[in-house]
N, C-alpha and C positions, 0 to 999 in steps of 0.2 A: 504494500500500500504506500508504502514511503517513498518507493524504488517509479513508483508510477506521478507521485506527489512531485516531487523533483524533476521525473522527466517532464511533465505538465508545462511548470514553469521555464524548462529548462527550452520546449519548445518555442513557447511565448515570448522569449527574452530572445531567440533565433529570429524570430518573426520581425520581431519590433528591429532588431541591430540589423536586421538586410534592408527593412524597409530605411533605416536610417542612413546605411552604408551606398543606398541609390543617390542621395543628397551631397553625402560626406563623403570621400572615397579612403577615408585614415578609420574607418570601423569596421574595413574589411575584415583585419587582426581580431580585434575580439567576434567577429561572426563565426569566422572558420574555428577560434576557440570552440564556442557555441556549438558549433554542428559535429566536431569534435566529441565535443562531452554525450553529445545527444544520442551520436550512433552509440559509444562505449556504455552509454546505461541501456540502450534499448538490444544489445547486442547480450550485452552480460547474460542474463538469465538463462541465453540457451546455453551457455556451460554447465549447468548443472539440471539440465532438459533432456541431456541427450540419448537416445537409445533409451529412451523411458522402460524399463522393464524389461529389454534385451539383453542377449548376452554378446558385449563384445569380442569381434575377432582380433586373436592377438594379444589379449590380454589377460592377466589373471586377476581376482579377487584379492585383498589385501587384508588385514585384519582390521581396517581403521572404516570406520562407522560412526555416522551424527545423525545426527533429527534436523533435518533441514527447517528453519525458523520460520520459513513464508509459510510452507504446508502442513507443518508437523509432521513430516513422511519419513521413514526410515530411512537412509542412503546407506549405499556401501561402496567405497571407493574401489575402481577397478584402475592396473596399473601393469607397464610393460617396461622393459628396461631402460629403453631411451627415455622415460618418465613422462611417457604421455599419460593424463590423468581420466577415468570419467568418471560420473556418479550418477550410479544407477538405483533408482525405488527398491527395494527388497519386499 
């Protein structure tokens, strides 16, 4: 909820600085900040989305397990040598 709170604004504050940046051409900087920050929050969440319930190839189970905060859902970290990470529902 918070994760959606901040992008909100985070949109609105894009909006307002491009429409400004049409006038001003020195607010380009903080826009591309802005749109920057916008993809990395709307982007985030599928890290820890993915393969919802699959079982990944290539990689093993790990013993390290949380309660994911947004959903209260089990996770269980999957992990292969090169330390690519996923976290999958249990």
């Amino acid at each position: 909820m918070l994760r959606t709170a901040i992008l909100a604004v985070a949109v609105l504050l894009l909006v307002v600085t491009s429409c400004v940046a049409l006038v001003e051409p020195s607010v380009w900087l903080p826009a591309l900040v802005l749109a920057l920050l916008v993809a990395a929050i709307a982007f985030e969440n599928r890290r820890y989305r993915q393969n919802h319930g699959q079982t990944p190839v290539g990689l093993e189970p790990t013993n390290e397990r949380f309660i994911d905060p947004e959903t209260g859902r089990k996770m269980r970290v999957w992990a292969n040598a090169s330390g690519e990470r996923r976290y999958i529902e249990e």
